[in-house]
Each structure stands twice: as structure tokens, then as C-alpha cells.
N, C-alpha and C positions, 0 to 999 in steps of 0.2 A: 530514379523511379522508386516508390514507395513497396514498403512488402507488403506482403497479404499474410494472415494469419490463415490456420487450415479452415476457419470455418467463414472467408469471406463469403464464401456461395452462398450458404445459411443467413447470414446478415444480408445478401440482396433480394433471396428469397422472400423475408420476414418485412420487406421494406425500410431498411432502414438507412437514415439521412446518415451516411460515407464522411469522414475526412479524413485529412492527415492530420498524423498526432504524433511526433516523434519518431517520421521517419517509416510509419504507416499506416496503412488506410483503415480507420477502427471505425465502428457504426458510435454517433452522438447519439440518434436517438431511434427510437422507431415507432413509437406514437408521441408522445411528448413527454419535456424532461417532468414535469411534475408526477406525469400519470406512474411511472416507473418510480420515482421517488418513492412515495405514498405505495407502493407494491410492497418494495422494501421494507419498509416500518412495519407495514399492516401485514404482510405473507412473505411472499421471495420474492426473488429475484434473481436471475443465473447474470452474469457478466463475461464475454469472452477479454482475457486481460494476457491474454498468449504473448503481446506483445512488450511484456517485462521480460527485463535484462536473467537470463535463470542460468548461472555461472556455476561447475564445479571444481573446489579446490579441493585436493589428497593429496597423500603423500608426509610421512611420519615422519622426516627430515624438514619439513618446512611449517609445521605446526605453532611450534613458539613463533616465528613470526609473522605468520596469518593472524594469532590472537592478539599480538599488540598491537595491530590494524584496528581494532574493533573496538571500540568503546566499552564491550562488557565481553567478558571472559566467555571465548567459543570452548576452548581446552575444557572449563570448567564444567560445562554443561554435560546433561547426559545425552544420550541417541534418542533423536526424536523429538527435541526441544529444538524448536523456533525463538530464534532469539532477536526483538528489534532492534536496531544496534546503528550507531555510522561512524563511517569512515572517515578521517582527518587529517587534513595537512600539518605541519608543523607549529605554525600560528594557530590550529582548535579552530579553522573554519570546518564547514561543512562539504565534503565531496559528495557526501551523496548518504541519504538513510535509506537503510535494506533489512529484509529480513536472513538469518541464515540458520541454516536449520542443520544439526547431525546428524546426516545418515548413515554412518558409518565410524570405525574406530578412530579415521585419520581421514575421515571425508565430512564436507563441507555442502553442500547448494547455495548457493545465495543468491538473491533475487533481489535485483534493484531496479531504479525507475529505470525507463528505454531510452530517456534521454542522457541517461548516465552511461549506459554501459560499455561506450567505447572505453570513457574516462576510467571506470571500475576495473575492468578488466588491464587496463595496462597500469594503472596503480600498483594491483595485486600483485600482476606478473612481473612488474619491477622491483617487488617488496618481498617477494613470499621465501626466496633462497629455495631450498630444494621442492617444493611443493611443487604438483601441477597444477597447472588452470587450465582450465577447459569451455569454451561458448557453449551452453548448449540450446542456445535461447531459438533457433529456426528448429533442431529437431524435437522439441518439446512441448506440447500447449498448455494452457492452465486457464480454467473453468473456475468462477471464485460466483458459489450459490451464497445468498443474505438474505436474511429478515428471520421472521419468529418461528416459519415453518418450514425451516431450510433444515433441521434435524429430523425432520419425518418423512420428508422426500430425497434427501440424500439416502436414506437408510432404505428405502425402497429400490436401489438399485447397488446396495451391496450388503455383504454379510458380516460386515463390522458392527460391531455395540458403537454406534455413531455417540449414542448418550452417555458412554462412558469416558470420552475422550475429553483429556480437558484444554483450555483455552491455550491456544501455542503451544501444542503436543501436534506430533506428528505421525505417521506410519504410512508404510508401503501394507499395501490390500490391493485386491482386485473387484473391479466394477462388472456389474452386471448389464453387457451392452448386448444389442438386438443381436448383431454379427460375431458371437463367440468361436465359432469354429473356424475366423479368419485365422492365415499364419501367423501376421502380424499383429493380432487382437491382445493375443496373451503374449508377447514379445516381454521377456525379460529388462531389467532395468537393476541392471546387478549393483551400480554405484549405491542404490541405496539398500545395500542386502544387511545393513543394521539394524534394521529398523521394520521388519517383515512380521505383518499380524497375521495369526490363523484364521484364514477363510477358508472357503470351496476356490478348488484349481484352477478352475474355470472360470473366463472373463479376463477383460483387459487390465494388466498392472497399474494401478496407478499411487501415487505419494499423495494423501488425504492430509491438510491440516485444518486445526479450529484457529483460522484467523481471518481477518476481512479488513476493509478498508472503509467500512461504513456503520459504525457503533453498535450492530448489530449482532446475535449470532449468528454464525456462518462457519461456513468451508471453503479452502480454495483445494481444488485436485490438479495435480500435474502428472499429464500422462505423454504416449509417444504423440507424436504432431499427428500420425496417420487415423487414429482411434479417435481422434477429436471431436468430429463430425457424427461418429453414432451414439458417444457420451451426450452426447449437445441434442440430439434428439430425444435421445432415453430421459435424460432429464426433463426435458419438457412435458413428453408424452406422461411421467410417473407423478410430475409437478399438477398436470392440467392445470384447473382452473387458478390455483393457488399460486401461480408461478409465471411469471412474465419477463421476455429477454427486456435488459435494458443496456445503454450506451452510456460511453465517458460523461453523459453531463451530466445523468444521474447520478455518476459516482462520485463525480467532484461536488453537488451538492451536499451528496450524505456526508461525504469527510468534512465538508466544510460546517455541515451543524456540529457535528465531537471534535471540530477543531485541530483535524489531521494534518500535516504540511505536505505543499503537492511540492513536489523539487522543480527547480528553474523561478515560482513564483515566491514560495514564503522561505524560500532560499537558495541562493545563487552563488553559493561560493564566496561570499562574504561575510556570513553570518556563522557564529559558535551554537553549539546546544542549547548553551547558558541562554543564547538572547533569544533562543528559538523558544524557548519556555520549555525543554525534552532535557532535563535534569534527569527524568527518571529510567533515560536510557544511556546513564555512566555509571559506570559502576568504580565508586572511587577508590577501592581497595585493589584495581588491576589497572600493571601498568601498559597504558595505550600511545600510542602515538598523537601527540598533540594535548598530553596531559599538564605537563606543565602550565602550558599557556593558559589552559582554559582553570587551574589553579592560582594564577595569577592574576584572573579576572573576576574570580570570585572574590577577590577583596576590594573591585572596583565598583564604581560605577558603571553598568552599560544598558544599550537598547533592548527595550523588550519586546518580545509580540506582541500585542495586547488584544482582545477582543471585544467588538461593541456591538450593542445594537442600537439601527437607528431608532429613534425618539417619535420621529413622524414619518413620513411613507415614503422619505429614501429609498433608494437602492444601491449599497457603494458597489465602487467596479476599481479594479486592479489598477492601479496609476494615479486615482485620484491623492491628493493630499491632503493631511491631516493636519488639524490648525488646534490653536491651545482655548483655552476660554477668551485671552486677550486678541484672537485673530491671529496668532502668530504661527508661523509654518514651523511644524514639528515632527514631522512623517510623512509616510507614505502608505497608501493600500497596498496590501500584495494579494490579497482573496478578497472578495464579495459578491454576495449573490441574494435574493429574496428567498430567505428560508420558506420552506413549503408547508414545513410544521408550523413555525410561530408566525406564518406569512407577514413577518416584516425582516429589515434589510438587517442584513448581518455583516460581519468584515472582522477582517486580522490587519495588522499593520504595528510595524516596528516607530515606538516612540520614549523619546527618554523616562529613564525610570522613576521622573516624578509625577508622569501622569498616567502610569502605569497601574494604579489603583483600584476597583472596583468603586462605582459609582463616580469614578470624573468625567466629568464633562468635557469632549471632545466636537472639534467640527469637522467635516469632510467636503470638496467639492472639485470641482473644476472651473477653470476662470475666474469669475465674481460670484459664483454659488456657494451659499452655507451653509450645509446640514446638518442639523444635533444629530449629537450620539451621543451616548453613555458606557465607559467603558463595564466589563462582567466579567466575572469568572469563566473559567473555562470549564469542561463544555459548551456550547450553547445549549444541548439536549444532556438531559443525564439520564442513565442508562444505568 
């Protein structure tokens, strides 16, 4: 049976089109995927995204090797930095990209996709030596608000300087929810007691960061699972007209204009950083688990992601293959969709790195279908 996040009532409420998505029932959409798109760009947008993997690692004996797990140095970082980062096997594939954030001297959060986190959590806990790990993903939810007016309406329900926070900074603060005098409103969340900003006492705890999943500005907040449901209103009611819920398909469009990777699609555990095009979350002066390899591949040849757009009124979709200028099969889709900005068809797909260029010519289809493309730089939107 599928889980439910705390604010499934809320999403049947609001009418929104249900499915499963990694093992739970998340709202795709609740008017349609564009109209929510287009919120986002143009105003907000709240997303309930509770159902990411939100793991914590402590414990001062097991530190050095939680950091050479990571790709870029967690030790390194100060309290309250969110760091993108992934996880790798031996061979420099991919387990899984997360964000993990300091909250503390010798405490970790990490937060990965949900279809990872069986795999993440017993990595760690196989790797970490004296360190705990900890699930904390059913007692936790996380609210992730986006677009251009997600800094004025977050700040209307707390007493943090929202506009001073900078992009993948973190802090514990407390939210201004209708129900402050519940027990459980203001319920402690002492793991992240590093990382603690001065507000008013009152209101629900929650861990406020500046990062998103949609090239946008934004915030995600994680607070207890129970306070979910009156966050999720207060936001709306503070958002009004400027603010609309939206579901996973919006959000996989957004990422897919800034060219974000969704795990399982544009990697599956067969792909390195290197081929993913995410160079710029290794940090080559720490050493990581699966450094070598992906050292050793930097003096090769290999597949790249590459992105295109279609040329005429395509649309690629995930599975089709990608063919050379000669007709010749050279890839595969792992993303596609009809951007809702440049309303024409967009896609990612891993192909060798001579047609990995900007400006070549590529084709895409299915069966005897041929579609131009042209490969681009990435993003598709720049921001």
C-alpha cells in the first residue's frame, strides 16, 4: 500500500489528480500541468514534496567517513550550508544526488529522491563506522514554495529577514501557523540546534532553506509531519491570489527547462557525474568515494547528456531514440516534455561526445519516425 504524506486530505480537498510516485500517493496535478507551471515562473507556487528521502547522520566518530561518501566536502562546510552533492559506488556511478545540509557540529540531514532511500540509507549505514543514521522521512514534512514571489510570502508567515538568506543557506526559525498554542506546534527539533535564528518563541519550528527544484527563487521548509497541514494552509491563505498548489508534473517540467536530473530517468545507476554533465558538484581537491574512477574517465572519452530542442512541433518523451545526422542510432531519451515557456519540445539524452556539441543536428523518434533537433546548451531557460 502506498503512503500518504500529512497533507493528503489537503490535496483531495483542493481536487487534485492522485498517483503513485515512488511508493506514494502525491497529487500530479490540480488544475493543469501548464496552468501551475506558468504560476511558478510568473508568482508561486507551494509543492508538498514530504515525500523525499529526509535522513539524519551524527555522531563525531563517524564523520570522516560520511564525508568521503559525498562528492564535495560535508566536514568542510559551515552550519547551515546545503550542499548538492552525490553519492557513489566504486566504479563513479551514480547512487543517488541529494542535498545535505549542517545542522549541527557533527550532524548531517540529507535529503534524497524517495525512490532512493531504501538504497541511501543502507549505503550510509554500511559506510559511515561510528555515525548514526536515522529515517526521519514519515516523521517530517517539507513544503518547497517557488517563483518570484515566494520571498514575500514566505516572510509573511515568519520573523526571519527571508531576504537576507542566501541561496543554499539554511536555518531552524519558527513559522507563524494559525494553531500556535498546539502542544505540538512549537515541538522542538533539537537535531538541528546548530543552526537556530532569532525569532519570536512562538509558532511551529521549522528548518527554512533558499533552494528549489525549479530555476527559480524559492524555499523548501521541513517541519514536524503534524504542523503540516496548518503550515500548508497559512501559506496559502498569506499567498492568496499570488500562490497556487501545484503537483509533480509541474515540478518535473520546471526542472526539466534548468535541465535538473530526476533520478531513476536521466540516471539509473549506470551513469557518472562526468556523463551527467554535474561536474560542478565534485569537488576535486576531496577525497570521495569513486574518485579515482571518475579521474580516470576524465581522460576518456564518454556519453554525455546533452540537450535539444525540437526544430518543428515534436514532442520527445523518455524511451525514444536518438539517431545521428546519417540515421544512425546513437541514444536514447531519458527526459522530455513541451516546455510551456518556449512551447516547443525539449529533451535530455546521453549520446557520444561527438555529437555532444551545441548546434548538431540530431534526430529522435519511435519506429520509422524522425524528428529534428538541434542540440543547446544548458539550461534551456536562463535564469
Amino acid at each position: 500500500m502506498a503512503l500518504r504524506t500529512p497533507l493528503y486530505d489537503e490535496h483531495i480537498a483542493l481536487g487534485a489528480k492522485m498517483f503513485e510516485f515512488s511508493g506514494w500517493e502525491m497529487p500530479l496535478w490540480y488544475g493543469t500541468i501548464t496552468q501551475e507551471h506558468m504560476a511558478v515562473r510568473s508568482s508561486a507556487g507551494i509543492f508538498d514534496v514530504s515525500h523525499m528521502g529526509k535522513i539524519l547522520a551524527e555522531g563525531e566518530e563517524g564523520m570522516e567517513r560520511l564525508d568521503w561518501l559525498f562528492t564535495r566536502s560535508l566536514t568542510g562546510s559551515r552550519k547551515g550550508r546545503a550542499l548538492y552533492s552525490f553519492l557513489l559506488d566504486d566504479s563513479g556511478h551514480i547512487i543517488d544526488d541529494l542535498i545535505a545540509t549542517r545542522v549541527s557540529e557533527h550532524g548531517f540531514l540529507i535529503v534524497c529522491n524517495a525512490a532512493k532511500r531504501e538504497a541511501v540509507l543502507h549505503w550510509l549505514s554500511a559506510n559511515v563506522g561510528g555515525a548514526s543514521v536515522t529515517d526521519m522521512t514519515v516523521g517530517l514534512a517539507c513544503l518547497a514554495v517557488q517563483g518570484p514571489s515566494s520571498g514575500e510570502i514566505v516572510s509573511g508567515i515568519t520573523d526571519l529577514d527571508i531576504y537576507e538568506m542566501k541561496r543554499f543557506k539554511a536555518t531552524k526559525t519558527r513559522m507563524r501557523i494559525v494553531d500556535t498554542e498546539r502542544e505540538d506546534a512549537g515541538e522542538e527539533m533539537h537535531w538541528a540546534s546548530g543552526i537556530e535564528a532569532e525569532t519570536e518563541p512562538k509558532g511551529a519550528e521549522a528548518l527554512i532553506s533558499r533552494t528549489g527544484y525549479t530555476g527559480e527563487d524559492g524555499f523548501e521548509i521541513i517541519m514536524n509531519a503534524r504542523t503540516a497541514r496548518e503550515l500548508w494552509k497559512r501559506i496559502l491563505d498569506t499567498g492568496g491570489q499570488r500562490i497556487r498548489p501545484c503537483g509533480l508534473g509541474a515540478r518535473d517540467t520546471l526542472r526539466l527547462e534548468m535541465c535538473y536530473l530526476l533520478s531513476g530517468h536521466d540516471f539509473d545507476g549506470g551513469q557518472t557525474p562526468l556523463e551527467a554533465g554535474e561536474d560542478k558538484a565534485i569537488d576535486w581537491n576531496h577525497d570521495f568515494r569513486g574518485k579515482e574512477a571518475l579521474l580516470r574517465q576524465r581522460q576518456e572519452e564518454y556519453p554525455r547528456l546533452v540537450a535539444f530542442i525540437s526544430v518543428g512541433s515534436g514532442v520527445p518523451r523518455e524511451g525514444y531514440e536518438i539517431f545521428s545526422l546519417e540515421k544512425e542510432r546513437i541514444g536514447r531519451i531519458t527526459s522530455g516534455t513541451l516546455s510551456p515557456v518556449l512551447k516547443k519540445g525539449v529533451g535530455m539524452g546521453y549520446v557520444g561526445e561527438e555529437y555532444s556539441s551545441p548546434g548538431t543536428t540530431l534526430y529522435y523518434g519511435i519506429g520509422g519516425r524522425r524528428i529534428e533537433a538541434v542540440v543547446v546548451e544548458k539550461p534551456f531557460l536562463k535564469r
